[in-house]
C-alpha atoms as a printed R data frame, in Angstrom:
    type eleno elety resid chain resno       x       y       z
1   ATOM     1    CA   UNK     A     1  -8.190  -1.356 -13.584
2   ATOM     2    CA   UNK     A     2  -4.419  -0.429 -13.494
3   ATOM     3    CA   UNK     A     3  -1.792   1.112 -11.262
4   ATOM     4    CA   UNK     A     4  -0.300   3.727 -11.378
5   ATOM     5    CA   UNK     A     5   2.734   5.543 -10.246
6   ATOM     6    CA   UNK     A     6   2.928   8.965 -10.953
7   ATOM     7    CA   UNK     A     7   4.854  12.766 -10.008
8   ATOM     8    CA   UNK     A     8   3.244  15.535  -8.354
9   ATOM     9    CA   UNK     A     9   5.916  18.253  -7.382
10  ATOM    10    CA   UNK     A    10   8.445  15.978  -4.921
11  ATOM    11    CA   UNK     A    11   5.628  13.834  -3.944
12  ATOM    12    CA   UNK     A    12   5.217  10.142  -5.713
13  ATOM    13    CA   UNK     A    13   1.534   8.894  -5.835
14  ATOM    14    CA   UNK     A    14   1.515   5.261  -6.042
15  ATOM    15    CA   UNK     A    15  -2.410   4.273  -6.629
16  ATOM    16    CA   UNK     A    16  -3.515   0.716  -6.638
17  ATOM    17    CA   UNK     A    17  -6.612  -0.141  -7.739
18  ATOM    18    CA   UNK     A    18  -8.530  -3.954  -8.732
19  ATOM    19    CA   UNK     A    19  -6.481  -6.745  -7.884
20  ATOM    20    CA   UNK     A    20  -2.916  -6.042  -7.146
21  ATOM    21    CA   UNK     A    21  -1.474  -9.481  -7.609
22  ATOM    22    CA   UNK     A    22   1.163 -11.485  -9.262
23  ATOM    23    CA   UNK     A    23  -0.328 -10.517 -12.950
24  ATOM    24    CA   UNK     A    24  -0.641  -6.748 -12.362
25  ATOM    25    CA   UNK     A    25   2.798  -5.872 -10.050
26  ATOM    26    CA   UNK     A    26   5.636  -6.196 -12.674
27  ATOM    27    CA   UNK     A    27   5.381  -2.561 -14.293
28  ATOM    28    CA   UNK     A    28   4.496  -1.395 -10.975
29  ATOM    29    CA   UNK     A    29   7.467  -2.833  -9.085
30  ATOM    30    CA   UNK     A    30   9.887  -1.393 -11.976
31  ATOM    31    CA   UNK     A    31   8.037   2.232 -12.040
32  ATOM    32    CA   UNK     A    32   8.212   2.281  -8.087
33  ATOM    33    CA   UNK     A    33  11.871   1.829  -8.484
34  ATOM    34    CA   UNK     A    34  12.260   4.063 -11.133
35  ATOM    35    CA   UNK     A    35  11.280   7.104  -8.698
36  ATOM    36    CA   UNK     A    36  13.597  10.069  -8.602
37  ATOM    37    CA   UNK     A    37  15.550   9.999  -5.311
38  ATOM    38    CA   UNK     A    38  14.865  13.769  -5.094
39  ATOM    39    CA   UNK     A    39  10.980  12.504  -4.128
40  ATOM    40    CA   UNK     A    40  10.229  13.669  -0.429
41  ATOM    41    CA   UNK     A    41   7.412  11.397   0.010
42  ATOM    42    CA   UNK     A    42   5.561   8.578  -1.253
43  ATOM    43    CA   UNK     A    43   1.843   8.401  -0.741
44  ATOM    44    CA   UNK     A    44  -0.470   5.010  -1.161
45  ATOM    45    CA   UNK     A    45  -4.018   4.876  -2.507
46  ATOM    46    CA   UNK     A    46  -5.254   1.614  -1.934
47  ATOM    47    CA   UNK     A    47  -9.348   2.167  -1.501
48  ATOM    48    CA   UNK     A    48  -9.830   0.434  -4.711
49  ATOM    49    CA   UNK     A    49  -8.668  -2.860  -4.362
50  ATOM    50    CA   UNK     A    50 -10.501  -5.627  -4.488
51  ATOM    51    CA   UNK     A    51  -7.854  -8.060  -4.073
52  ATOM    52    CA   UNK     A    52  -4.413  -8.235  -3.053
53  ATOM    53    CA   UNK     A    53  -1.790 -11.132  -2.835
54  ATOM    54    CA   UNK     A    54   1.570 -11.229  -1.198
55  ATOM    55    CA   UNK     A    55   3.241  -9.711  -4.408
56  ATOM    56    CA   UNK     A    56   0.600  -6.918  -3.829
57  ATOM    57    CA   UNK     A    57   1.782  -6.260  -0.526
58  ATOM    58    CA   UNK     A    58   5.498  -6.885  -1.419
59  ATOM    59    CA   UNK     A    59   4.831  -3.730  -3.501
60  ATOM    60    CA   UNK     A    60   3.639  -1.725  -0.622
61  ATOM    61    CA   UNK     A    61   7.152  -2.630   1.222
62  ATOM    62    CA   UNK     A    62   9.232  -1.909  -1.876
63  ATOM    63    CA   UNK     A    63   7.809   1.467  -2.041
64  ATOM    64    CA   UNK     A    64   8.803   1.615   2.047
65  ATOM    65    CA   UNK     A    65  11.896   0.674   1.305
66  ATOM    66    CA   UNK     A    66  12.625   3.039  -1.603
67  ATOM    67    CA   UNK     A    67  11.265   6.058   0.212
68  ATOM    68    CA   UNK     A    68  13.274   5.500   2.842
69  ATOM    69    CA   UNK     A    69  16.620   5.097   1.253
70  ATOM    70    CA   UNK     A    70  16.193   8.345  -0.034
71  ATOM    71    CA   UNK     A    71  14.909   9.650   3.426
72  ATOM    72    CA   UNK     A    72  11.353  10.479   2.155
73  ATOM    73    CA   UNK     A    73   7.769   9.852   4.237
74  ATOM    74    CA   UNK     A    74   5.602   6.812   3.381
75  ATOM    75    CA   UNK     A    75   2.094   6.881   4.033
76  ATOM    76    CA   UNK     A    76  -0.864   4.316   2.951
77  ATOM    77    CA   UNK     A    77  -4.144   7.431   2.433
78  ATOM    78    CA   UNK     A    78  -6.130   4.468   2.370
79  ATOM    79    CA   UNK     A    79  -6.827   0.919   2.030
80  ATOM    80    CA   UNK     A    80 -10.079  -1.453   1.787
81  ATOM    81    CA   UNK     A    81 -11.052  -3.508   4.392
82  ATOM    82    CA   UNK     A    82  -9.826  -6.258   2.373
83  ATOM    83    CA   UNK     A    83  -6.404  -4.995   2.479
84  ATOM    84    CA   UNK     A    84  -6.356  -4.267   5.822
85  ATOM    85    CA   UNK     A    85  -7.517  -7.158   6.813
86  ATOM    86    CA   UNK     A    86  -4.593  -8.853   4.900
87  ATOM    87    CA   UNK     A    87  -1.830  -6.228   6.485
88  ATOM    88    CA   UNK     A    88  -2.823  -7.072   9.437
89  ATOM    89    CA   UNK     A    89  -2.949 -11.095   9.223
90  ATOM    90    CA   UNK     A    90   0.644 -10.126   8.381
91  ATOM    91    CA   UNK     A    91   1.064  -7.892  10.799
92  ATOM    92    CA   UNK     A    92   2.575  -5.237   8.625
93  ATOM    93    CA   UNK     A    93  -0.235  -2.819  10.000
94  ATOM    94    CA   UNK     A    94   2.158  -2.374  13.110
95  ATOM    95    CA   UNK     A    95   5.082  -0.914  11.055
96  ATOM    96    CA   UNK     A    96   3.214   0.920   7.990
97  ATOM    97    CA   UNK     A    97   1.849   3.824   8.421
98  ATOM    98    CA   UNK     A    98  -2.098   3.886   7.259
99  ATOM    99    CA   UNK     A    99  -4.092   7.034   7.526
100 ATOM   100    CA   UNK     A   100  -7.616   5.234   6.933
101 ATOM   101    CA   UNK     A   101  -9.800   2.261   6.226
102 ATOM   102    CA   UNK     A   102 -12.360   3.098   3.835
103 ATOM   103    CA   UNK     A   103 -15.721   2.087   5.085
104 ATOM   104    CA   UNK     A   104 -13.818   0.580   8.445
105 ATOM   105    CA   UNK     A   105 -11.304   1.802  10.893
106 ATOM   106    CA   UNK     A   106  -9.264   4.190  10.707
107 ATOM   107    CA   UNK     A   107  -5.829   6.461  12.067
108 ATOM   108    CA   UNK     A   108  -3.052   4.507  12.362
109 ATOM   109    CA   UNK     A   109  -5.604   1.802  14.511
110 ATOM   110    CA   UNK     A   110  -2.985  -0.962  15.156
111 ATOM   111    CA   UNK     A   111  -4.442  -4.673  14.906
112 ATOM   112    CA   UNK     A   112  -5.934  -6.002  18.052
113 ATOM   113    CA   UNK     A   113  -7.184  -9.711  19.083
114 ATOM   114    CA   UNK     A   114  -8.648 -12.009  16.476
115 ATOM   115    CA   UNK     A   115  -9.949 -10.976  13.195
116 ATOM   116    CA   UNK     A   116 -12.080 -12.541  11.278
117 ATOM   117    CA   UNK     A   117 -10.675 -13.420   7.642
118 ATOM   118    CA   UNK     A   118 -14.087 -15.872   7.192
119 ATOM   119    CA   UNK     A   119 -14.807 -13.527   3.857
120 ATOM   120    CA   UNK     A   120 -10.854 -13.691   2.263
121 ATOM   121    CA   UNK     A   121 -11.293 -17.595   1.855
């Protein structure tokens, strides 16, 4: 599986897909910041991931952090339960924006109570 980051008209589509982890985030770190600043939003695919790590999800706030120094919208389209389940162990589901969980919850549903990460371990 691979990662890609690619141009469509002003938007950047950043899709992640397998495991996003230590290995796999290198040329995606460097393409992320490679983005034109003329991009008006940046838009996260992350249904396909089987497993992410915190260099995976340092990824997702790199691409938060470029989009907004050049004042463009970041979104997360989607994410596995896996990876939502992760965000929101780190609480990062309360400040990203995430449209839906596939095959979970979904729109913008902030974490609440316990979770059960039994199945990450």
């Amino acid at each position: 599986m691979s990662n890609t980051v690619e141009m469509n008209g002003q938007t950047a589509q950043i899709t992640l897909t397998g495991s996003v982890d230590i290995n796999t985030t290198g040329e995606l770190r460097n393409a992320i910041q490679a983005v034109p600043t003329s991009a008006t939003a940046f838009v996260i695919n992350a249904a396909d991931v089987s497993y992410i790590d915190s260099s995976g999800v340092a990824v997702m706030l790199l691409a938060k952090q470029v989009a907004e120094r050049s004042s463009a919208s970041f979104t997360i389209t989607a994410v596995s339960p896996m990876v939502m389940k992760v965000l929101e162990l780190a609480k990062l589901d309360q400040i990203l924006k995430i449209q839906s969980v596939v095959g979970g919850e979904s729109e913008n549903k902030p974490a609440s109570g316990s979770t059960d990460f039994s199945d990450l371990f």
